[in-house]
KOLGU-4560 file (N, C-alpha, C; in nm, 3 decimals, padded with zeros to 5 digits):
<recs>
<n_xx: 05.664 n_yy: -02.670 n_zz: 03.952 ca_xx: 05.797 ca_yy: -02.611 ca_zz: 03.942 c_xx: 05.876 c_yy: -02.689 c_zz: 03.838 mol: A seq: 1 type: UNK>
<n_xx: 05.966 n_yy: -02.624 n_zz: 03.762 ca_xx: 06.039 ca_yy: -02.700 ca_zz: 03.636 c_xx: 06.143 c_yy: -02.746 c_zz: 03.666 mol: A seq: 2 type: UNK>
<n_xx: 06.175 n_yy: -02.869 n_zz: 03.636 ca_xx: 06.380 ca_yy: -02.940 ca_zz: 03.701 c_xx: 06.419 c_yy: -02.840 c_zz: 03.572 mol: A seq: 3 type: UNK>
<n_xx: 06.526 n_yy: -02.860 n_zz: 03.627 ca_xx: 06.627 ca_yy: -02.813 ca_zz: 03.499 c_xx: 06.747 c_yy: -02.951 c_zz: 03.529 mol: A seq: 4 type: UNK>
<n_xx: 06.847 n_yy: -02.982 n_zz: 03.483 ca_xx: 06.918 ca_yy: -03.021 ca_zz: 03.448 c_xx: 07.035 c_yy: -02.943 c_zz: 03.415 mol: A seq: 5 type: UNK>
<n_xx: 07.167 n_yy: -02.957 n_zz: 03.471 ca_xx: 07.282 ca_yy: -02.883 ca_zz: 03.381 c_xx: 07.396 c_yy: -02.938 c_zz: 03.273 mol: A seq: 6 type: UNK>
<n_xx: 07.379 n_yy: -02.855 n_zz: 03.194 ca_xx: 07.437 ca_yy: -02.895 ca_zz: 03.073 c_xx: 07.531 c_yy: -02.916 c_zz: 03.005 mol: A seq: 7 type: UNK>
<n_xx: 07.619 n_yy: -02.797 n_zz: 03.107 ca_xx: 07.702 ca_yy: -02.775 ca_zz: 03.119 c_xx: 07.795 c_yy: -02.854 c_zz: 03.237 mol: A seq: 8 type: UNK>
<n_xx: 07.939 n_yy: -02.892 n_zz: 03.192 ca_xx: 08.054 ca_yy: -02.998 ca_zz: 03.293 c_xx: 08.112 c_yy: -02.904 c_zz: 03.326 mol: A seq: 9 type: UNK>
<n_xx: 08.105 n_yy: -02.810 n_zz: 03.433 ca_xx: 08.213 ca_yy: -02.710 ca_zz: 03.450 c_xx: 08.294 c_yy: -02.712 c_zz: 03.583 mol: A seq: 10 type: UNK>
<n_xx: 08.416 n_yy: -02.696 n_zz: 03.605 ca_xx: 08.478 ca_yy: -02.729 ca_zz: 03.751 c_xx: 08.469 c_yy: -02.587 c_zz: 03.805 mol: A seq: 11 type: UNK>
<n_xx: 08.563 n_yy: -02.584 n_zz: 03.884 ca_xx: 08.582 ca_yy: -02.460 ca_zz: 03.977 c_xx: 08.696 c_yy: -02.376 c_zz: 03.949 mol: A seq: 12 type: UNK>
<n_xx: 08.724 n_yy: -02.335 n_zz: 03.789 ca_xx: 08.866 ca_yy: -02.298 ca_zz: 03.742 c_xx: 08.769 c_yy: -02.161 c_zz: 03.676 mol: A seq: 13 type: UNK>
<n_xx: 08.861 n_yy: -02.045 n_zz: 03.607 ca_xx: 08.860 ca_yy: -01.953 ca_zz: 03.531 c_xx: 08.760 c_yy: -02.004 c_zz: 03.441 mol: A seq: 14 type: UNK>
<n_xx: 08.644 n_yy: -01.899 n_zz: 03.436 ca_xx: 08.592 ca_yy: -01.941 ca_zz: 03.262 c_xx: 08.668 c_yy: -01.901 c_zz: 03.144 mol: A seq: 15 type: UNK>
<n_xx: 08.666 n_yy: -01.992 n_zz: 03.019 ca_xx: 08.758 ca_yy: -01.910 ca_zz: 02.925 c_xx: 08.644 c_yy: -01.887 c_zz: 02.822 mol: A seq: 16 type: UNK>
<n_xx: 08.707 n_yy: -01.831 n_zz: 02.701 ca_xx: 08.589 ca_yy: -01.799 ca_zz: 02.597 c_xx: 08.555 c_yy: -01.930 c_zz: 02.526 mol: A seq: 17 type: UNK>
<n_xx: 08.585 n_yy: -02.023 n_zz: 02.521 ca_xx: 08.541 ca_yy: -02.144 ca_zz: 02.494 c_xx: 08.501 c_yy: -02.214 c_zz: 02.562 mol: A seq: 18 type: UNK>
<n_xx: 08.504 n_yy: -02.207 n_zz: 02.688 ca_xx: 08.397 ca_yy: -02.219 ca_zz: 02.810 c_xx: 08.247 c_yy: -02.155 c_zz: 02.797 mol: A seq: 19 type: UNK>
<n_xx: 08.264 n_yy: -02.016 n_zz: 02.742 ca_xx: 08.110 ca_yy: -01.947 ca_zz: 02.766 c_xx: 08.076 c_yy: -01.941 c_zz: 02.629 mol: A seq: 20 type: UNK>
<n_xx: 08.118 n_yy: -02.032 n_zz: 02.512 ca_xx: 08.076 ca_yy: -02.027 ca_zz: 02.397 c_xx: 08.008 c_yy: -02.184 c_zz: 02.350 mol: A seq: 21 type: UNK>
<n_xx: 08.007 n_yy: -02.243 n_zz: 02.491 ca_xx: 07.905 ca_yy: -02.370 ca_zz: 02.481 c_xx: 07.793 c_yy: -02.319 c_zz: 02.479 mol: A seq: 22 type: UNK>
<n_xx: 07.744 n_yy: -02.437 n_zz: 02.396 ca_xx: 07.589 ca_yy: -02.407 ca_zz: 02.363 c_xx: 07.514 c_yy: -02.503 c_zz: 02.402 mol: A seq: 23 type: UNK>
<n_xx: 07.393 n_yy: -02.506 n_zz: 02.509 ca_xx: 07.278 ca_yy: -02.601 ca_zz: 02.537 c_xx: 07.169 c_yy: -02.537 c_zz: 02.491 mol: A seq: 24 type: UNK>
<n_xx: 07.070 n_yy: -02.680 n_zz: 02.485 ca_xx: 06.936 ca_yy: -02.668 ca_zz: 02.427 c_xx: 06.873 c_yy: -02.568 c_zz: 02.514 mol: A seq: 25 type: UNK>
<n_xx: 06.801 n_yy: -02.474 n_zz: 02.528 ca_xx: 06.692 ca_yy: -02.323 ca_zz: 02.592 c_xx: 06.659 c_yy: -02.405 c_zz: 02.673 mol: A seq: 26 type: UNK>
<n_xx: 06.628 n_yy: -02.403 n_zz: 02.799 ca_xx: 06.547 ca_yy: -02.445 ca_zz: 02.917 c_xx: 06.440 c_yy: -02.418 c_zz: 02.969 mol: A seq: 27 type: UNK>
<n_xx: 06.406 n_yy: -02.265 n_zz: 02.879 ca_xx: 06.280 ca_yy: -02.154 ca_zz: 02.953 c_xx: 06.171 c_yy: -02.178 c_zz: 02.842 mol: A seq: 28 type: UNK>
<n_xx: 06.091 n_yy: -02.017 n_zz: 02.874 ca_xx: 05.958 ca_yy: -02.023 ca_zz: 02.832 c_xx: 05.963 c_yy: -01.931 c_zz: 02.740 mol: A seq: 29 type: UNK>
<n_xx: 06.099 n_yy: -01.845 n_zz: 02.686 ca_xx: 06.098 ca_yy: -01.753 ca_zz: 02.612 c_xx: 06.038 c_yy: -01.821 c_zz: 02.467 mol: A seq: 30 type: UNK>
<n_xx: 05.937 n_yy: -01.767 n_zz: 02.424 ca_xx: 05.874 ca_yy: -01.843 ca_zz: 02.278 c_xx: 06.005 c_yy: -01.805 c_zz: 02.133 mol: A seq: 31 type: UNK>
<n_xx: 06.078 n_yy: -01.690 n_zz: 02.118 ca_xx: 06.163 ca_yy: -01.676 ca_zz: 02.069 c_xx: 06.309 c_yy: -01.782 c_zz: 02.103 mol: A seq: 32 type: UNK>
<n_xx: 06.308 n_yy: -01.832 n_zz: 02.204 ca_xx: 06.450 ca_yy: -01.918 ca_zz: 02.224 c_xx: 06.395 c_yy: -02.075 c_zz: 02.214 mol: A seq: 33 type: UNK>
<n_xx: 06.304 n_yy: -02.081 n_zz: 02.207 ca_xx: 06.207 ca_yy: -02.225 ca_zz: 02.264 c_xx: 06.260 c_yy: -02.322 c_zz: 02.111 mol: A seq: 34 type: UNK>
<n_xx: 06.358 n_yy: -02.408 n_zz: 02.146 ca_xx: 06.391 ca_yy: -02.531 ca_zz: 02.033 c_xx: 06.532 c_yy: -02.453 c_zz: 02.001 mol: A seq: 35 type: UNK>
<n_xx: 06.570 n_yy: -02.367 n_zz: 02.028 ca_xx: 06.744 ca_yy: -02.316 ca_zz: 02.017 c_xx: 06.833 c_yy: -02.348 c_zz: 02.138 mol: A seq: 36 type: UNK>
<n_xx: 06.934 n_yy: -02.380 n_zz: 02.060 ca_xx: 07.033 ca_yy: -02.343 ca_zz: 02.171 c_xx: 07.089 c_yy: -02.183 c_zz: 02.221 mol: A seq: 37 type: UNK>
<n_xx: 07.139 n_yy: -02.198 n_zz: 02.312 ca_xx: 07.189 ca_yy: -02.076 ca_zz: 02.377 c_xx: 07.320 c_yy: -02.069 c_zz: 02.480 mol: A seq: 38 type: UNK>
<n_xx: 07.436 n_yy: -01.976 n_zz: 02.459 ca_xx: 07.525 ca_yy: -02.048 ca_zz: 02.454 c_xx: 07.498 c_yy: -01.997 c_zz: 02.662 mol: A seq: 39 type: UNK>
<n_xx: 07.686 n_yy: -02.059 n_zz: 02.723 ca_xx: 07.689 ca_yy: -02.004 ca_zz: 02.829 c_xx: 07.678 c_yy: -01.843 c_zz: 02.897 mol: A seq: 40 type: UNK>
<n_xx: 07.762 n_yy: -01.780 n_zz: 02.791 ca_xx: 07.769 ca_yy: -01.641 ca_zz: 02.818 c_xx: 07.617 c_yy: -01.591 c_zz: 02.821 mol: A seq: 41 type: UNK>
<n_xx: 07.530 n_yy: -01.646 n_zz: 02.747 ca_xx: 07.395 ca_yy: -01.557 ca_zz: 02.751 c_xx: 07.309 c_yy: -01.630 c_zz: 02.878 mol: A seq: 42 type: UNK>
<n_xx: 07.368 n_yy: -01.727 n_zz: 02.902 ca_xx: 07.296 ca_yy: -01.785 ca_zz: 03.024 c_xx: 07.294 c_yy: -01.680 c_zz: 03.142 mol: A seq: 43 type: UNK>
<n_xx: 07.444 n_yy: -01.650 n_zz: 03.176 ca_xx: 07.516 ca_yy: -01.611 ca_zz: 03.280 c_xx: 07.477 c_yy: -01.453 c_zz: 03.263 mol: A seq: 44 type: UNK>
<n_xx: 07.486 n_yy: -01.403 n_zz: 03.167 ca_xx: 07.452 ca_yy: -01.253 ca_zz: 03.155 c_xx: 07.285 c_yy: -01.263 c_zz: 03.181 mol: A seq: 45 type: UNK>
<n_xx: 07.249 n_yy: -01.331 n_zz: 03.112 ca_xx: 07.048 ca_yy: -01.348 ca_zz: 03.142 c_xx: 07.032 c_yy: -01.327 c_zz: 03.301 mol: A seq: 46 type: UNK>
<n_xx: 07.132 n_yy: -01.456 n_zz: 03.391 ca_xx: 07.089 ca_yy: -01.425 ca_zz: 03.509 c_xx: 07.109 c_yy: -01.289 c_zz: 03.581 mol: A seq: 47 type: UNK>
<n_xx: 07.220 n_yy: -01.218 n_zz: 03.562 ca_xx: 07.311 ca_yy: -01.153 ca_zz: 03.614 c_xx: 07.190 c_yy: -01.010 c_zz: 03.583 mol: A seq: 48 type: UNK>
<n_xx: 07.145 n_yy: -01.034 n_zz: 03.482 ca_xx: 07.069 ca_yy: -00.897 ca_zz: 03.446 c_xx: 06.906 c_yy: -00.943 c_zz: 03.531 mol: A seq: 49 type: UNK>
<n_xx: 06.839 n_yy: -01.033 n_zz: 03.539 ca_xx: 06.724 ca_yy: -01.058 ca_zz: 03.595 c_xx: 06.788 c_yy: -01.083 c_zz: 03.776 mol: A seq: 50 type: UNK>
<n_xx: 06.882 n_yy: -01.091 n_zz: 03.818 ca_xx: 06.903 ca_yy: -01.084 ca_zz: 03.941 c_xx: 06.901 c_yy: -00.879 c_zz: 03.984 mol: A seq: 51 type: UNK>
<n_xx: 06.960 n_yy: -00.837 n_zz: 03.860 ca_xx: 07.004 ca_yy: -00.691 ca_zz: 03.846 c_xx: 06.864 c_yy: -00.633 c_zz: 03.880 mol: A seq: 52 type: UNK>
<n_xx: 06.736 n_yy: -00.688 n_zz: 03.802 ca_xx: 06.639 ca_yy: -00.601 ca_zz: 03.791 c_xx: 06.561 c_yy: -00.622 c_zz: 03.929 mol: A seq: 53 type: UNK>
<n_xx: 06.574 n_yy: -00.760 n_zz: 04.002 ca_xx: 06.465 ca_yy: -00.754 ca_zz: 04.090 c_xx: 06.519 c_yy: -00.710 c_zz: 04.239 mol: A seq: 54 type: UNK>
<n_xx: 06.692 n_yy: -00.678 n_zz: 04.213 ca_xx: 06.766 ca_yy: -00.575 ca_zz: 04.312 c_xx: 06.723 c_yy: -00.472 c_zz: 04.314 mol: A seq: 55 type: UNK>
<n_xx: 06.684 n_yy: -00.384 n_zz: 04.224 ca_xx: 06.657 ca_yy: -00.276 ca_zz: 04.204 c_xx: 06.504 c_yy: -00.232 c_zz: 04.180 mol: A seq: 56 type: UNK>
<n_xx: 06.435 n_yy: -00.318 n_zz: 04.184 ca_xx: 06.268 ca_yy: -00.346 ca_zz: 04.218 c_xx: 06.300 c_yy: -00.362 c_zz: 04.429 mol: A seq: 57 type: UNK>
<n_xx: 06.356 n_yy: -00.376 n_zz: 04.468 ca_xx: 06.327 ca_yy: -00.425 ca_zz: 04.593 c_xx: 06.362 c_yy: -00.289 c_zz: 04.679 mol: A seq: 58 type: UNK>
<n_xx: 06.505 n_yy: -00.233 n_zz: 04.600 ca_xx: 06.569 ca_yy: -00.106 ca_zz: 04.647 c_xx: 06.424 c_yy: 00.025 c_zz: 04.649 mol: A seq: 59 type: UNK>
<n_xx: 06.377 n_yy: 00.030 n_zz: 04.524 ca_xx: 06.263 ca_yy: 00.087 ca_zz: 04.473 c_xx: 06.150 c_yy: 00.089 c_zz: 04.587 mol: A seq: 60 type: UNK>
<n_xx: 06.147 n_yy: -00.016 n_zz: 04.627 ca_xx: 05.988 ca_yy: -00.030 ca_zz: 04.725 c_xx: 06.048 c_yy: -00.012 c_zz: 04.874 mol: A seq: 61 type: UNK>
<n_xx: 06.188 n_yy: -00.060 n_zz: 04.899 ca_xx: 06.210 ca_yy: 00.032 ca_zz: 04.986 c_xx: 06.215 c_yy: 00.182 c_zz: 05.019 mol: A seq: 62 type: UNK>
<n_xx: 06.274 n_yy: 00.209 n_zz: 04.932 ca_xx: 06.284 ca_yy: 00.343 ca_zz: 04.884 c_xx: 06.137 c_yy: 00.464 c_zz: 04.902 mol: A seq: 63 type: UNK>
<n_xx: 06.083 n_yy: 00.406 n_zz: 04.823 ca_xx: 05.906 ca_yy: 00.451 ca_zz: 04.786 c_xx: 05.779 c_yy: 00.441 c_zz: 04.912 mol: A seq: 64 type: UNK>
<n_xx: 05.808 n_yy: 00.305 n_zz: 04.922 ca_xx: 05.719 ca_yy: 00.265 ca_zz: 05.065 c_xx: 05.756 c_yy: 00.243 c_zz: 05.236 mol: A seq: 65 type: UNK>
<n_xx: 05.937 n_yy: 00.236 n_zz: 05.250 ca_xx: 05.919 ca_yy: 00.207 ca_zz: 05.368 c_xx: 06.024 c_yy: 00.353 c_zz: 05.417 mol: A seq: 66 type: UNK>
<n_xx: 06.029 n_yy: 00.420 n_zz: 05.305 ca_xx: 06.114 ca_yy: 00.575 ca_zz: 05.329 c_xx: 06.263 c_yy: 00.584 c_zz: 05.370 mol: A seq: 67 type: UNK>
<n_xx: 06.340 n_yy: 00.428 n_zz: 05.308 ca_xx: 06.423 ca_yy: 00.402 ca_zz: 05.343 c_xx: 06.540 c_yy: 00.490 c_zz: 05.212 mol: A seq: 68 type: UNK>
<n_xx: 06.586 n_yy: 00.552 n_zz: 05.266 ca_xx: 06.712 ca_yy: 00.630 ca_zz: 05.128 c_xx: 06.797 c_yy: 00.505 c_zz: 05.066 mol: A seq: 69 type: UNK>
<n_xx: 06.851 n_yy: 00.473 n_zz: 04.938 ca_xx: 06.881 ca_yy: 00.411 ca_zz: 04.904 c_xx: 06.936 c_yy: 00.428 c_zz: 04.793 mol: A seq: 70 type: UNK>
<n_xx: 06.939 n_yy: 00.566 n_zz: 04.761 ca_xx: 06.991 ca_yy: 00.633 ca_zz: 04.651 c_xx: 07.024 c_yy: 00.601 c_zz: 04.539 mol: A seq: 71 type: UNK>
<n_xx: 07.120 n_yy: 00.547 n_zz: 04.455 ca_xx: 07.156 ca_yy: 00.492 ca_zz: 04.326 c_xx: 07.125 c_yy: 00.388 c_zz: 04.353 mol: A seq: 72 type: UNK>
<n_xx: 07.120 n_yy: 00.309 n_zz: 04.455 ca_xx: 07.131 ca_yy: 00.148 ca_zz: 04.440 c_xx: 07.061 c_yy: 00.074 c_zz: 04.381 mol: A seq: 73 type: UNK>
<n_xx: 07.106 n_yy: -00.007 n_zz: 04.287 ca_xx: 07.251 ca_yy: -00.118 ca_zz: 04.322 c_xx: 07.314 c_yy: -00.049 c_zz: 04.220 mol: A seq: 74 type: UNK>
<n_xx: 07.260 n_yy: 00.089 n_zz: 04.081 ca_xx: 07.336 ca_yy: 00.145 ca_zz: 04.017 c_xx: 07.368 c_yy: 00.078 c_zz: 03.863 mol: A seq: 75 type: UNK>
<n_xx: 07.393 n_yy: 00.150 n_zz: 03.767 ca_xx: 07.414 ca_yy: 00.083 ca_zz: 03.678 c_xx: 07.483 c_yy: -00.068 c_zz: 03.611 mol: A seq: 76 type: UNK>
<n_xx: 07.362 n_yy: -00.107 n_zz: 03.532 ca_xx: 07.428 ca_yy: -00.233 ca_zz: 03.543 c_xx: 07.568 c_yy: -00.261 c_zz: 03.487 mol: A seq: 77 type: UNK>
<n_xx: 07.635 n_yy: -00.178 n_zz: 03.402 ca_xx: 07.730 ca_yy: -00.259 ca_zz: 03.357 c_xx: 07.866 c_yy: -00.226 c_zz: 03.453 mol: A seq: 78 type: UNK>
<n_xx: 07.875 n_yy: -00.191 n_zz: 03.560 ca_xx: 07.907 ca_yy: -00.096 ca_zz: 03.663 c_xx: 07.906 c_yy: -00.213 c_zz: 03.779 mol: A seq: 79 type: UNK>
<n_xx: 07.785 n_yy: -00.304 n_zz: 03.778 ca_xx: 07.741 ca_yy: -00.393 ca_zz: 03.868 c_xx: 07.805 c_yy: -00.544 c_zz: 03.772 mol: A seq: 80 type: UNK>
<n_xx: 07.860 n_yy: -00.520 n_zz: 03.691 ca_xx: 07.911 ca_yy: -00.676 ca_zz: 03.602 c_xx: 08.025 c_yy: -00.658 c_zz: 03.629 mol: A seq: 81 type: UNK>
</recs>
């Protein structure tokens, strides 16, 4: 399993745009980001969209396999931001 470290000093206040326009060194395995930085906003949207997809992978197999209705859910993402 990989540590991560955070890179970010952030308290418990409003983010501002100079808040989510810090930039840390890539942490992952993406071969395109690997030796870049990347700022906060793409951190936070990265998660927000890979939390998005495996909501809607889970809704799906309910849906499909246990015949549970579940209709739009969780629904478009920018709708869900």
């Amino acid at each position: 399993m990989h540590q991560r470290t955070n890179q970010f000093n952030l308290t418990s206040r409003r983010l501002t745009e100079a808040d989510l326009a810090l930039e840390s060194p890539y942490a992952g395995t993406m071969a395109g980001l690997v030796g870049r930085n990347v700022t906060l906003r793409y951190l936070l949207l990265r998660i927000a969209a890979h939390t998005f997809f495996h909501i809607g992978d889970i809704a799906s197999v309910r849906s499909r396999r246990l015949g549970q209705s579940v209709g739009d859910y969780p629904g478009l993402l920018p709708a869900c931001l």
